[in-house]
N, C-alpha and C positions, 0 to 999 in steps of 0.2 A: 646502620653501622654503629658497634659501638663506641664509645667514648676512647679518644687517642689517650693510651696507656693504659687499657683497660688491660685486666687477666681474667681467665677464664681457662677453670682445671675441669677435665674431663678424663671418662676411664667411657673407652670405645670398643665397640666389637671387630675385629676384619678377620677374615678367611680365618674364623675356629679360634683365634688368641684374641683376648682382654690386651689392652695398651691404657697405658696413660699418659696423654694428651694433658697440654697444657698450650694455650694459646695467647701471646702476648702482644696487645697491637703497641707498632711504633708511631704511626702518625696514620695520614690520611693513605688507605691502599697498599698499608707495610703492616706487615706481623714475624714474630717468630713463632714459629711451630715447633714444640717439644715433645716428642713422641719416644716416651722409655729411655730419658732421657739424653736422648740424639735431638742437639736443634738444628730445624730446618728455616732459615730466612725466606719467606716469601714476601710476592708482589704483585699486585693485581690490574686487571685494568675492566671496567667496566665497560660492554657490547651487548648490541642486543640480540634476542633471542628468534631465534626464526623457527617457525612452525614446522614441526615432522611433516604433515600433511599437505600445508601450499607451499611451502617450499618460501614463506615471504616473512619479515619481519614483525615480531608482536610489539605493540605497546601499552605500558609500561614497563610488560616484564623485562627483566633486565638478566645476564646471568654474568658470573665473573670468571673469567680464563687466568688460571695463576701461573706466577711466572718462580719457577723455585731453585732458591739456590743453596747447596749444606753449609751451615753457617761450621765456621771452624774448630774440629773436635778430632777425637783419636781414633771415635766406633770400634773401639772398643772394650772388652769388661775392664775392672780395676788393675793396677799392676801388679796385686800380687797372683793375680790369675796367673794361666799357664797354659789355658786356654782364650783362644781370641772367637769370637761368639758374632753372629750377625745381627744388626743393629735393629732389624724392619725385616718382615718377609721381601724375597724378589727372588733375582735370577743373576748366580754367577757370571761375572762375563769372562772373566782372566783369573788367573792364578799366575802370582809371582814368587813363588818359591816353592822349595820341593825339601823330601825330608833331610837333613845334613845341611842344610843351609844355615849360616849363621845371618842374623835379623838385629836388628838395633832398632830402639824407640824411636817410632814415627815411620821405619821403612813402611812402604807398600806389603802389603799381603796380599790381595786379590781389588776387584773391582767388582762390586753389586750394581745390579741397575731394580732398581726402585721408585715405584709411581714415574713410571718413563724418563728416570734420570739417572746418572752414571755416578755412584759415590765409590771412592776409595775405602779400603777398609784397611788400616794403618796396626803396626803391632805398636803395643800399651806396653810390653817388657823386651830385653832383649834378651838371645838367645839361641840355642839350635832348635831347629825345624825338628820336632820327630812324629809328625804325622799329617799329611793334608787330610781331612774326610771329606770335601767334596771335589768336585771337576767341576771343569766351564760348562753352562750350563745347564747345572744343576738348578730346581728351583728349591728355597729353604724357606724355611721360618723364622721369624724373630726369636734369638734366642738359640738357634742351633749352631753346636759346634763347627768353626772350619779349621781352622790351626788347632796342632797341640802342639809345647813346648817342652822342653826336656828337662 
């Protein structure tokens, strides 16, 4: 484990996109995770590993099940965007608005679910809605457009 307060910057591969990753431990079994710059608070809890094959526990391997929560941010691009952009690849679950909608800083805009967890994805400017480009459902990438603004 390393050293409580350690940092550790990293640039990673997933599904075809570069990210950069930055890993900040808070103490013993607490980090924040910075991925494109969206933090994720995580928490872990150390269990041990049980063999594919008998079915029964090894030791000393050890693995860690993390427990993750979005540390508090807007996901998404800068305000003078105009476009609100996904923070991490995943899968639409909701859309809350449609195009003529007026939107104010911080309302909801859809809901992603990412690495098996549900983030809001918040508008950065206010304004009228003049395009959604995806549906529920949809799966995207880090980076791709869901809002455009007027």
């Amino acid at each position: 484990m390393p050293d409580q307060k350690a940092k550790k910057e990293l640039r990673i591969h997933i599904n075809k996109t570069w990210h950069d990753v930055i890993i900040e431990y808070q103490g013993k079994n607490e980090a924040v995770v910075t991925v494109d710059n969206e933090p994720i608070e995580i928490k872990w809890e150390t269990k041990k590993t049980i063999d594919q094959k008998s079915g029964t526990p090894q030791s000393p391997a050890i693995q860690k099940e993390l427990l993750v929560t979005p540390a508090q941010s807007t996901n998404a691009p800068p305000t003078n965007s105009k476009t609100i952009t996904a923070p991490m690849p995943g899968k639409i679950i909701g859309i809350s608005v449609k195009p003529n909608d007026q939107v104010s800083i911080g309302d909801e805009i859809c809901i992603l679910e990412a690495m098996k967890m549900q983030q809001i994805i918040s508008a950065s400017v206010s304004g009228t809605v003049k395009n959604v480009l995806v549906q529920p459902g949809a799966i995207i990438t880090a980076g791709q457009a869901i809002v455009v603004f007027e």
